[in-house]
C-alpha positions as CSV (number, residue, x, y, z in Angstrom):
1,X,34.0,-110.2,69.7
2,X,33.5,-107.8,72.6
3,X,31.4,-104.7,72.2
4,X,32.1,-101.2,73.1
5,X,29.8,-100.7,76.1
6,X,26.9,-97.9,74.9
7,X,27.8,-93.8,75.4
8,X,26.6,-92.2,78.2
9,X,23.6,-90.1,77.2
10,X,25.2,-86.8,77.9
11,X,23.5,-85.0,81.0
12,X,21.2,-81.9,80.0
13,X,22.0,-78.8,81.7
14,X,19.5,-75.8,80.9
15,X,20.9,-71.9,81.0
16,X,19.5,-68.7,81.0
17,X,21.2,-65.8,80.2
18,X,19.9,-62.0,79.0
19,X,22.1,-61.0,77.0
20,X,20.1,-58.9,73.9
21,X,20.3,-60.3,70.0
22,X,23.5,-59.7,68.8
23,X,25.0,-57.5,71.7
24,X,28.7,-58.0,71.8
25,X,27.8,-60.0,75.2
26,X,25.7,-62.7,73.1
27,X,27.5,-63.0,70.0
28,X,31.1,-64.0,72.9
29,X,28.9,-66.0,74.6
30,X,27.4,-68.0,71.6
31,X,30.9,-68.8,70.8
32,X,31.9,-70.0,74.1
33,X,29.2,-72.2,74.7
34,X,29.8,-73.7,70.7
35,X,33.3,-74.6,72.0
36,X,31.5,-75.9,74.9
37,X,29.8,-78.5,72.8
38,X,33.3,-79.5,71.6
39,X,35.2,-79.5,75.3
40,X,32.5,-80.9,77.6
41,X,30.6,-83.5,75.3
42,X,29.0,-85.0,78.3
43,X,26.9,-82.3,78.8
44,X,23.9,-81.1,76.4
45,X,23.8,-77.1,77.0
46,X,20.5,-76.0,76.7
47,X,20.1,-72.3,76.3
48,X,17.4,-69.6,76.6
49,X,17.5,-66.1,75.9
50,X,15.2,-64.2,78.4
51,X,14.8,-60.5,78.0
52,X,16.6,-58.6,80.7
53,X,13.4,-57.3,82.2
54,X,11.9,-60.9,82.8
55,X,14.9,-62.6,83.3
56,X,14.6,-62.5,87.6
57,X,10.6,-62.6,87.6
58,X,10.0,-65.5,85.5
59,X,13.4,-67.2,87.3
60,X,11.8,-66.7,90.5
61,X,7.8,-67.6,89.6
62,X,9.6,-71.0,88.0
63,X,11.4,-72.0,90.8
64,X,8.7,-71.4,93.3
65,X,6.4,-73.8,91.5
66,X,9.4,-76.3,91.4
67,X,11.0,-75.9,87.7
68,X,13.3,-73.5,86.1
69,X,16.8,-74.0,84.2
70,X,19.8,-75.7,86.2
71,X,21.0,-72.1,85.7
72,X,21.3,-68.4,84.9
73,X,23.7,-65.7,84.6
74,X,22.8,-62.3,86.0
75,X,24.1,-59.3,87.9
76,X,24.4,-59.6,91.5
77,X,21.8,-56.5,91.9
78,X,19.4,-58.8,94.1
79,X,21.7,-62.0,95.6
80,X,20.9,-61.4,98.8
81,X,16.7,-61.2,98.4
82,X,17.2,-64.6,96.3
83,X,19.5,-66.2,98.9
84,X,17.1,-65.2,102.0
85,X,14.3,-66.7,99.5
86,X,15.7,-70.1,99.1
87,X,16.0,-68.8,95.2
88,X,19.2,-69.5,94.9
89,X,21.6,-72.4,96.0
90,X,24.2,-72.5,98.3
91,X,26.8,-73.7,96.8
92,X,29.6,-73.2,99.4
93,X,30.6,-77.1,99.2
94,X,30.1,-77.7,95.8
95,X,32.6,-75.5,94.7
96,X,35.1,-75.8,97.6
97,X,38.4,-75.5,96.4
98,X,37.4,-74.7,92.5
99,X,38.1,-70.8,92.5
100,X,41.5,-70.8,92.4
101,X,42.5,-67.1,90.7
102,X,39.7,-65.9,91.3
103,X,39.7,-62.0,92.8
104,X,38.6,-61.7,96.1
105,X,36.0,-58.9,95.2
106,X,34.1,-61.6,92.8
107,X,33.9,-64.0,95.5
108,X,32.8,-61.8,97.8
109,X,30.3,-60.3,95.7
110,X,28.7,-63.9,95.4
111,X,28.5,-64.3,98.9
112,X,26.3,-63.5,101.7
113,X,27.0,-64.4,105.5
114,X,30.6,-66.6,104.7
115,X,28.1,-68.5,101.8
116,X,29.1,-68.8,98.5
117,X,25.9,-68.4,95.9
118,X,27.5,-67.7,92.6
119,X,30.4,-68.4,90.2
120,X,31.5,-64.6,89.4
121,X,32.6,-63.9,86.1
122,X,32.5,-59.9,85.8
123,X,33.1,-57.0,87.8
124,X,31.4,-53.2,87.2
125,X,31.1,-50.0,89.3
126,X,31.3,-46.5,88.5
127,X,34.7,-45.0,87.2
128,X,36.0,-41.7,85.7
129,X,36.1,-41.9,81.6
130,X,38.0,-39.1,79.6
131,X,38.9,-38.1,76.4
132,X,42.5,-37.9,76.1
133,X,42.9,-35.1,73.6
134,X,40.8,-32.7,75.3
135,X,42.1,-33.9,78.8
136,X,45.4,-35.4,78.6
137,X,45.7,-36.0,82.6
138,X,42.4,-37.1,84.4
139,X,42.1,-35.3,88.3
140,X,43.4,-37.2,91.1
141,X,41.5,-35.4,93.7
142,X,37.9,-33.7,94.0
143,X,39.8,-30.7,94.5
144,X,41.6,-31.1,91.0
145,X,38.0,-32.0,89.7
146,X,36.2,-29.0,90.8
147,X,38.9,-26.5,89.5
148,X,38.6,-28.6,86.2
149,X,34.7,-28.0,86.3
150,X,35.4,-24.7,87.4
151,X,37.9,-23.5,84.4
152,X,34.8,-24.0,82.0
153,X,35.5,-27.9,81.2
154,X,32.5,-29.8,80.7
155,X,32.8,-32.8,82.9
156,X,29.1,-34.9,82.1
157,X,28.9,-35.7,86.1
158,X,26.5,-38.4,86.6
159,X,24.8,-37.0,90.1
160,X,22.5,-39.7,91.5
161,X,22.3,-41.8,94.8
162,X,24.4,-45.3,92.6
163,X,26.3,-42.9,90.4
164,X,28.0,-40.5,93.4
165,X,27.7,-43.3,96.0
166,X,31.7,-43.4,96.0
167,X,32.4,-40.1,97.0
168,X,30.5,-40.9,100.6
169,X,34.0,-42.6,101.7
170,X,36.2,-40.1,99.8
171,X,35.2,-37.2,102.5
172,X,34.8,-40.2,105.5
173,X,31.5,-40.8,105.2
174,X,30.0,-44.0,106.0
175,X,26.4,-44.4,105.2
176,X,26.0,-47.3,107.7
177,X,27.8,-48.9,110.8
178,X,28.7,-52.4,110.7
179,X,25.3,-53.6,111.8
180,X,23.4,-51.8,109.6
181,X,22.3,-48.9,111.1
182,X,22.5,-45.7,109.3
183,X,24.9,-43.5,110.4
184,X,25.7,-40.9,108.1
185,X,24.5,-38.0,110.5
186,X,27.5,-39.3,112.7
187,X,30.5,-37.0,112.0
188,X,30.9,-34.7,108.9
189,X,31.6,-37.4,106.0
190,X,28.3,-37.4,104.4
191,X,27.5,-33.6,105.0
192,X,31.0,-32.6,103.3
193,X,30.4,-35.4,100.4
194,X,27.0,-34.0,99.7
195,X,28.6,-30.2,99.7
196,X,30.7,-30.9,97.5
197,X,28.2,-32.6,95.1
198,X,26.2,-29.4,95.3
199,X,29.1,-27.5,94.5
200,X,29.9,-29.3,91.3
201,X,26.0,-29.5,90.4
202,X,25.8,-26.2,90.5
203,X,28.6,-25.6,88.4
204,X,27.0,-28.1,85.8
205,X,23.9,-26.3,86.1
206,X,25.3,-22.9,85.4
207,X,26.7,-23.7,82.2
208,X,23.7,-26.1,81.2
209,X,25.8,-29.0,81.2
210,X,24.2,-32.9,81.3
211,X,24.0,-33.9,84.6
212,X,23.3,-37.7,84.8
213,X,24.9,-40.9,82.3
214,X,21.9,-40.8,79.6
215,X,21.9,-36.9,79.0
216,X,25.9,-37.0,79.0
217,X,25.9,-39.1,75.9
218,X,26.1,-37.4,73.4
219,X,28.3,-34.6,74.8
220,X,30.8,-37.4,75.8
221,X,31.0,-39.3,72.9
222,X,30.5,-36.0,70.4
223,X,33.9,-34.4,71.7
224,X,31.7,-31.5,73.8
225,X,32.3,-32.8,77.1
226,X,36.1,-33.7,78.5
227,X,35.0,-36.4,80.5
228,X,32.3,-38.2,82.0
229,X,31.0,-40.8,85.0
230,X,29.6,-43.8,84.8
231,X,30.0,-47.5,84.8
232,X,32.2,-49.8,82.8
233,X,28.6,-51.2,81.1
234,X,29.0,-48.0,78.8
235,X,32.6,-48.7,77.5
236,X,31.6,-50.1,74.4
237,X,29.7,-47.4,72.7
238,X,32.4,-44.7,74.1
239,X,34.8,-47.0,72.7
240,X,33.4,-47.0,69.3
241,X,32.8,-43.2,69.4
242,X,36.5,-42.1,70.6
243,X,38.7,-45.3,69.9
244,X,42.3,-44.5,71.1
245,X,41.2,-41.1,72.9
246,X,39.4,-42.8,75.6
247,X,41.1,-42.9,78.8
248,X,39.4,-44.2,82.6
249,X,40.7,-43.3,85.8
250,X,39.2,-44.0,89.1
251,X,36.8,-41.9,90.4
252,X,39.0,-38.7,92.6
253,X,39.9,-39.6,95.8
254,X,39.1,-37.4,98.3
255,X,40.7,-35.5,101.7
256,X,39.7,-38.9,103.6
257,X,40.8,-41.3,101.1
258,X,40.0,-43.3,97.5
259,X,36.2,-43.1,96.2
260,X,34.6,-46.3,96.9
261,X,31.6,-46.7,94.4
262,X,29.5,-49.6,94.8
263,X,30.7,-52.8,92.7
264,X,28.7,-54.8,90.9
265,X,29.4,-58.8,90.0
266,X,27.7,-60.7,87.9
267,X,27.8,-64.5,87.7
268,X,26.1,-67.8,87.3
269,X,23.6,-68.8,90.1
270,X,22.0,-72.4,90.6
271,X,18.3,-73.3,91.0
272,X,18.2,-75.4,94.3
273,X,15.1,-77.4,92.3
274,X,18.2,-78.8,90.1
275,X,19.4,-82.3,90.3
276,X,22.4,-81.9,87.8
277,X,23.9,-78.9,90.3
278,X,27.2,-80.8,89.9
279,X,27.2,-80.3,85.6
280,X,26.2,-77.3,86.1
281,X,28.7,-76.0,88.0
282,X,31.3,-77.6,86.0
283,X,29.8,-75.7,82.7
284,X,29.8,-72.4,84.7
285,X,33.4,-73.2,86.0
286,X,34.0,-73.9,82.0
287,X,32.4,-70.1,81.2
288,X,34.4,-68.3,83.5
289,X,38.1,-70.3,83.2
290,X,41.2,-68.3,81.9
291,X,40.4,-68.8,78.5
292,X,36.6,-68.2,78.3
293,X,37.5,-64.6,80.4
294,X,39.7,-63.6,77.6
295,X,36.9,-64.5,75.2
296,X,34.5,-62.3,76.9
297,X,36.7,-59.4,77.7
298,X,37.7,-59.1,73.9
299,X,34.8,-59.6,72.3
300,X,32.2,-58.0,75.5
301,X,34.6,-55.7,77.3
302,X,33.8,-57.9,80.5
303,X,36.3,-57.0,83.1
304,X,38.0,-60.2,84.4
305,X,37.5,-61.5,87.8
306,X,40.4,-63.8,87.1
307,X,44.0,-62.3,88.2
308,X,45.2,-64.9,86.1
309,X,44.1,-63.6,82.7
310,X,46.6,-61.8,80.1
311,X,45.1,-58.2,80.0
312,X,46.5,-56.6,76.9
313,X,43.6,-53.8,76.4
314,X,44.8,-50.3,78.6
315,X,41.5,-49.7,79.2
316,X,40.4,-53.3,81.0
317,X,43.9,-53.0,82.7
318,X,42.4,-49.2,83.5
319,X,39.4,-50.5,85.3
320,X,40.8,-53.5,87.1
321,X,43.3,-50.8,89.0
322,X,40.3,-48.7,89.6
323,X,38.6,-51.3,91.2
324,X,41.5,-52.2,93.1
325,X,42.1,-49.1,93.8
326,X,38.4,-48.6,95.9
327,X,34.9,-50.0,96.0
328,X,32.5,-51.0,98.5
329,X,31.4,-54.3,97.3
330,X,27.1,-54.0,96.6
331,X,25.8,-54.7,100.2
332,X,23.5,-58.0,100.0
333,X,21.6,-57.0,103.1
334,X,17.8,-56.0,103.6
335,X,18.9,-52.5,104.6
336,X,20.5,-51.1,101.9
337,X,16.7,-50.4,100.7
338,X,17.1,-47.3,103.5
339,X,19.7,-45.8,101.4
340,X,17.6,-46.0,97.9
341,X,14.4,-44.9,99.6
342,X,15.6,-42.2,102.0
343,X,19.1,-41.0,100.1
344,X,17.8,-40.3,96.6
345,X,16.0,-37.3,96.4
346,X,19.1,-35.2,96.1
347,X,17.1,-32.4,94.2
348,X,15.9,-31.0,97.7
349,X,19.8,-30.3,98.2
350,X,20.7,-29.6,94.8
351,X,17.9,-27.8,93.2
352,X,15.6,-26.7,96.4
353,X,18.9,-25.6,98.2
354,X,18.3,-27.1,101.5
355,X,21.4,-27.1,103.6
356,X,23.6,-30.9,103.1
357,X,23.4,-31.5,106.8
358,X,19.7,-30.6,107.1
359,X,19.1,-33.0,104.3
360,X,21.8,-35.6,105.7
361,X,20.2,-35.6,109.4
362,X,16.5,-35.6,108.4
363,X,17.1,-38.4,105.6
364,X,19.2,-40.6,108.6
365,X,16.3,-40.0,111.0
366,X,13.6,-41.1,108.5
367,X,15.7,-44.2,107.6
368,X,16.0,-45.3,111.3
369,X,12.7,-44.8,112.0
């Protein structure tokens, strides 16, 4: 009598991820990966929950001494450090031909020099969040912004180098050329985005209102402030404060054109220790298919980076048009450091009242230094 030849020991695949206890990110996530356990029994998902402020240290000190897990979900804040590294995998070939529907602005968020280091399976940036009773049409324009701000409506305007990035390219700014070299002393974009900024701040600061994400809150989510900016991450607790009166808009476009605020993906990277590269790609490729996206961006909020995915909340649809609409996808390169170290300390305009294009040249000069 012939005997049915053993099972296959299923192949262990080991994942981080950093998603807090019983966040609305975990508590999707858990769920996914039990119906993982049921849809890909040749594989044994091994999970660890690191905390958010570990999760890249202790991914990079394991992998430099040879271990760490198969692999790890995180934003793609520092893909390109990792990538120069050897922290992260290429894995260009490996998923040749695998991300059909996928948004180009994912893909190219995971990538660095034509390479492909990532599965994407979110997208953020900064957009322009309302509360539709107190502000039944959001501004299209900077102009329509200021004379909002100006008419005594409290707009919690997050000012800060990530949070105002977008309205660089909205006057025709460009911060750097296409090899990297700063550049935004070259013509008047920067100067006229940065005079503008002052001229909202000061507005804010005139009628004490909140003038970054953290301090605007309260005000936002109270009913005291019309509208504020900041990133999609924040959705869920506006969500729960104003329900059906939330609206998001894109940031204002500008005389030159759409803001373009810096986009954020996050995605699942590989350890190039890992000799089951293969499973775990196929598991990631299993987290971030048509209907695991759906999971995450009902339970989580995530914003889809599949085009093939039935949107059915306004707001997701909201932010996916927004992002359509303009972003400079995060820059993976060494340089963008010059930006953070030499284009951040805004106060001198804002509070110290140096001139924009005083502040403009001498930050370009220091960062080509």
């Amino acid at each position: 009598m012939a005997t049915e030849p053993p099972a296959a020991e299923p192949i262990e695949v080991t994942f981080w991820h950093a998603y807090g206890t019983g966040s609305a990110e975990e508590v999707a996530l858990t769920a996914l990966l039990e119906q993982a356990a049921i849809d890909l029994p040749q594989y044994k998902i091994n999970v660890l929950q690191v905390p958010f402020n570990d999760v890249f240290n202790k991914y990079r000190t394991d992998v430099a001494a040879g271990g760490g897990p198969d692999m790890f979900i995180a934003p793609n804040d520092s893909l390109g450090d990792d990538a120069r590294a050897g922290l992260i995998a290429d894995i260009t070939d490996l998923a040749a031909g695998k991300l059909e529907g996928v948004n180009q602005l994912g893909i190219d968020g995971m990538s660095l020099d034509g390479k492909l280091y990532g599965i994407p399976e979110t997208l953020k940036a900064v957009v322009f969040w309302y509360n539709k009773d107190l502000l039944p049409t959001p501004p299209a324009t900077t102009d329509e912004l200021k004379a909002i701000m100006e008419d005594g409506k409290y707009v919690a305007f997050s000012y800060g180098c990530y949070h105002h990035y977008g309205f660089f390219s909205a006057f025709g700014g460009q911060i750097f050329d296409e090899n990297w070299k700063v550049i935004a002393d070259q013509g008047t974009g920067v100067i006229d985005a940065m005079t503008y900024l002052n001229d909202l701040y000061q507005i804010s600061k005139a009628n004490s209102w909140s003038k970054n994400d953290s301090e605007g809150l309260a005000p936002f989510q109270e009913g005291t402030a019309v509208a504020i900016t900041n990133g999609n991450w924040a959705m869920g607790d506006y969500k729960k404060a104003l329900g059906d009166k939330l609206g998001v808009a894109p940031l204002p476009a500008g005389p030159a054109g759409p803001a373009a605020p810096l986009l954020g993906v996050d995605g699942f990277y590989f350890n190039p220790n890992s000799t089951n590269k293969e499973a775990a790609l196929e598991v990631a490729l299993y987290l971030t298919n048509a209907a695991s996206q759906t999971v995450m961006m009902n339970e989580a909020g995530h914003v889809p980076v599949r085009t093939d995915v039935t949107i059915s909340d306004p707001l997701i649809q909201g932010l996916v048009d927004a992002f359509n609409t303009g972003a400079t996808i995060r820059p993976q390169v060494p340089e963008l450091g010059k930006y953070w170290s030499n284009f951040c300390g805004t106060d001198q305009v804002f509070e110290a009242g140096t001139p924009a294009a005083d502040w403009v040249k001498a930050a370009a000069e220091a960062a080509n230094k």
